[in-house]
C-alpha positions in Angstrom: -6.2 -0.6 17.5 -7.9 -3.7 15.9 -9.5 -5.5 18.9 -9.9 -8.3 17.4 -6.4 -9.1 16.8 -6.0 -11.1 20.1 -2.6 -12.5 19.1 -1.1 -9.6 17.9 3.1 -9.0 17.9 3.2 -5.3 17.4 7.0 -5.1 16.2 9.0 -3.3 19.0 10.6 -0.6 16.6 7.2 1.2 15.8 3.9 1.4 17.5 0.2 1.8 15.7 -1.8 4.8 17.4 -4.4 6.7 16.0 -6.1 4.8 13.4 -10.1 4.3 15.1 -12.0 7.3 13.4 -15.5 6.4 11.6 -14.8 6.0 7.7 -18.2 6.7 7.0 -17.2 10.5 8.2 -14.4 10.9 5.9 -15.4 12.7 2.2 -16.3 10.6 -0.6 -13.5 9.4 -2.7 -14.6 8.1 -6.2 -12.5 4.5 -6.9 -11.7 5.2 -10.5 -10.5 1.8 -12.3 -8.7 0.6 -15.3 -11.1 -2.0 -16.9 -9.4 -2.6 -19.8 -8.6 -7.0 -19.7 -4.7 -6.6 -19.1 -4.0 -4.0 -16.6 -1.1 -1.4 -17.9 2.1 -3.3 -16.9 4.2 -0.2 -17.3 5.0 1.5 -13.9 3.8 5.2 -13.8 7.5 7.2 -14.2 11.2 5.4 -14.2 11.8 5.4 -10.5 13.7 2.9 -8.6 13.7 1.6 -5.4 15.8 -0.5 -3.4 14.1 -3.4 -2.0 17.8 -5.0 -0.3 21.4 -4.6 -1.1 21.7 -4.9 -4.7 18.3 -5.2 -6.1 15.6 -2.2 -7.4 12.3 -2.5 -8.1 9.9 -0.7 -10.2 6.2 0.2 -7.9 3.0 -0.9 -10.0 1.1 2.1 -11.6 -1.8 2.1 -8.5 -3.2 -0.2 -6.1 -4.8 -3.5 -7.1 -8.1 -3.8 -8.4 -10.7 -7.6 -9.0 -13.4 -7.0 -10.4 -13.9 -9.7 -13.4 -10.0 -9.9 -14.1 -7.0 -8.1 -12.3 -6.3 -4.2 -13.0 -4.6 -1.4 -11.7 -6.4 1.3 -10.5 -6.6 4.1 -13.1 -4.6 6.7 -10.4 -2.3 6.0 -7.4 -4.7 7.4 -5.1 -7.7 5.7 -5.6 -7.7 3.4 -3.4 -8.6 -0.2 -5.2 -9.0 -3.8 -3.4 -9.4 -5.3 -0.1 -8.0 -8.7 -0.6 -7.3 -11.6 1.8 -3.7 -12.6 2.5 -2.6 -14.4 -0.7 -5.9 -14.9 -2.4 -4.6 -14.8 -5.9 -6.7 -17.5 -7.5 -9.5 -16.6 -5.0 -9.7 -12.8 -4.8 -13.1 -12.6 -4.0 -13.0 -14.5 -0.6 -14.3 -12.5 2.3 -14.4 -15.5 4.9 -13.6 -14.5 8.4 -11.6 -17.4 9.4 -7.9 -17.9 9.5 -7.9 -21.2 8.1 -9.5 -20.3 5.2 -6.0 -18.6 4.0 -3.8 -21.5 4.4 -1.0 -21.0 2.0 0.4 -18.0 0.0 -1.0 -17.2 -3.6 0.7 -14.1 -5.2 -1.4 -12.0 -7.0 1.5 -11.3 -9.4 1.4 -14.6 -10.5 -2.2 -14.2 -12.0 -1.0 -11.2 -14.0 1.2 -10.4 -17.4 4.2 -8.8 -16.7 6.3 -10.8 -13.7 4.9 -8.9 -11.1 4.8 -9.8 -7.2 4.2 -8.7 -3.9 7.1 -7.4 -1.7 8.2 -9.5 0.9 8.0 -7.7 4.8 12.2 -7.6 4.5 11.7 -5.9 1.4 9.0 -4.0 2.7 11.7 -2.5 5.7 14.5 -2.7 3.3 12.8 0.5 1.1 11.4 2.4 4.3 14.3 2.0 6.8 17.4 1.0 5.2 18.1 1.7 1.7 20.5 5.1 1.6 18.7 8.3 3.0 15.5 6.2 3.3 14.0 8.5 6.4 13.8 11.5 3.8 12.1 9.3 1.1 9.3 8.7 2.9 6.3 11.2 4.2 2.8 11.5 4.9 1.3 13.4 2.3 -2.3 14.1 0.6 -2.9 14.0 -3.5 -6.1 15.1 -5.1 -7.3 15.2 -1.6 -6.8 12.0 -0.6 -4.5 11.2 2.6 -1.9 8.6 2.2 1.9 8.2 2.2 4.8 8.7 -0.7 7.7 7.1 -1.3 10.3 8.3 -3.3 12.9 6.9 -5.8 16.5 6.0 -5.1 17.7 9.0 -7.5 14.5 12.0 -7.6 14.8 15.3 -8.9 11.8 17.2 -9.3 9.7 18.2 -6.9 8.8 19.2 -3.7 8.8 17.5 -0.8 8.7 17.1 3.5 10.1 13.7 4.7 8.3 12.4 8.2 4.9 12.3 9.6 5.7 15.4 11.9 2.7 17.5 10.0 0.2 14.4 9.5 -1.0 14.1 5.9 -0.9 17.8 5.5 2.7 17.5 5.4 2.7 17.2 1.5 -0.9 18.2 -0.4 -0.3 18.0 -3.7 -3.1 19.0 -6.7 -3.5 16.9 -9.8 -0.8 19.0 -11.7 2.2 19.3 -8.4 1.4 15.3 -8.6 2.1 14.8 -12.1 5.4 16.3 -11.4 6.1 14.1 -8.3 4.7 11.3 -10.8 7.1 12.0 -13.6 10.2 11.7 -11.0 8.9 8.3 -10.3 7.1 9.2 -6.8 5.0 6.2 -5.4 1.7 7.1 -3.7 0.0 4.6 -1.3 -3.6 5.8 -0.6 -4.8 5.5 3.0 -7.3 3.1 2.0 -8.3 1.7 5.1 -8.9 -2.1 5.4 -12.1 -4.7 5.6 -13.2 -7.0 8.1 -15.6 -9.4 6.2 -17.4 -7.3 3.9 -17.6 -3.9 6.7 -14.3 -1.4 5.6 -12.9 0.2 8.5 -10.5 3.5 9.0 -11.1 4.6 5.2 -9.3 7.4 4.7 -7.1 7.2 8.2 -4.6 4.6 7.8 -3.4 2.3 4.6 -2.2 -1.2 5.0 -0.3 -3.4 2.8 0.3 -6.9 2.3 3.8 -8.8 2.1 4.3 -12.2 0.9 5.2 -13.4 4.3 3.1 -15.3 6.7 1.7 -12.8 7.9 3.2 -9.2 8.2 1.8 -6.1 6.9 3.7 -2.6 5.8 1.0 -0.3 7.7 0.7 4.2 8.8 -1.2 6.7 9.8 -1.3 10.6 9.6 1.5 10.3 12.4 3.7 6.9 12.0 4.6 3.9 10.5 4.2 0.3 12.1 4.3 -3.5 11.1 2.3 -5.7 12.4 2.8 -9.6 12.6 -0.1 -11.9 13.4 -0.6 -15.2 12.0 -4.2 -14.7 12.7 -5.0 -12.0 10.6 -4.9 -13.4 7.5 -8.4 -12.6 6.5 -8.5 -8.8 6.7 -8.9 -7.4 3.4 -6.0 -4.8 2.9 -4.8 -3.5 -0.3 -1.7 -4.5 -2.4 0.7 -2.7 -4.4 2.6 -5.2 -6.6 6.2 -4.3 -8.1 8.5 -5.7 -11.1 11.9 -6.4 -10.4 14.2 -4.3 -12.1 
């Protein structure tokens, strides 16, 4: 657990456990970016996913990337950026105080191609409550990288082992049995750990995301999901997957 998140309101359907082992022990995993100027703003497959009753959208093509300019990374499971809670127009801002996050800046908004980050409703909406949404979700490892999938609305495809029963040897999918899951419009979130300042923590052990909202993150680990709401928090650098709306 994060000690210092003092003022933490661990939401009372899920619990974090598990996520404290060295990153510096985990195997090297290369970050391979897109550095073209304007990142690909075509999702990777035709999947849809059902973010509340009524309304799909489309998962960006990999996690986000700054690094002169906004990009995708060039694979969902390379992991990509650590940002700050809504640093849009400030991406590079490693500050360890709250206050220096005072307002909400989508990252979407500094990118072609209407994309946004999910909001934490959103965020449960896809995991818990969209039709059959406990089997569209798993722990799983691609390329040898641990992280968790999600899968479309409608898939047909490939194989696949909803839950966290097995850890992220549930699913281990090669660069070829991924292309499939890819083609059906699978979304891979890498386990990419988060930063505190400029130190990255749990690399490799846990992945979590940023919502719009002030302040929730989408978070797991090899053996659950959890949220995590602290106003505090603002300034850990987590990753962000962005999404079109369909």
């Amino acid at each position: 657990m994060k000690k210092l998140m003092l003022f933490a309101m661990v939401a009372s359907l899920l619990v974090f456990a598990g996520c404290e082992k060295e990153w510096w022990l985990l195997p090297d995993v290369t970050d391979t970016t897109d550095t073209t100027d304007e990142p690909d703003t075509e999702p990777s497959g035709d999947g849809l996913f059902s973010v509340s009753d009524g309304k799909q959208v489309r998962f960006a093509p990999g996690n986000l990337v700054y690094s002169g300019g906004y990009h995708f990374t060039a694979h969902q499971y390379d992991y990509g950026g650590y940002f700050g809670w809504g640093t849009g127009s400030n991406p590079t801002n490693t500050s360890t105080d709250w206050e220096d996050y005072p307002s909400f800046d989508d990252w979407g908004n500094h990118i072609a191609g209407g994309w946004r980050t999910l909001t934490n409703d959103e965020w449960y909406y896809v995991i818990w409550i969209r039709t059959d949404a406990s089997a569209k979700r798993g722990a799983a490892t691609v390329c040898g990288v641990y992280g968790m999938v999600l899968l479309p609305d409608s898939f047909s495809g490939g194989t696949f082992t909803a839950g966290f029963d097995n850890g992220y040897s549930a699913n281990v999918y090669d660069a070829s049995s991924w292309a499939d899951m890819e083609a059906a419009g699978a979304v891979f979130l890498p386990a990419a750990g988060w930063r505190y300042g400029t130190e990255l923590r749990d690399v490799g052990v846990c992945g979590e995301y940023w919502s719009s909202d002030c302040v929730c993150l989408m978070g797991f680990n090899g053996g659950d999901m959890y949220y995590h709401l602290d106003y505090y928090s603002r300034y850990y650098g987590l990753s962000v997957r962005l999404v079109q709306d369909y």
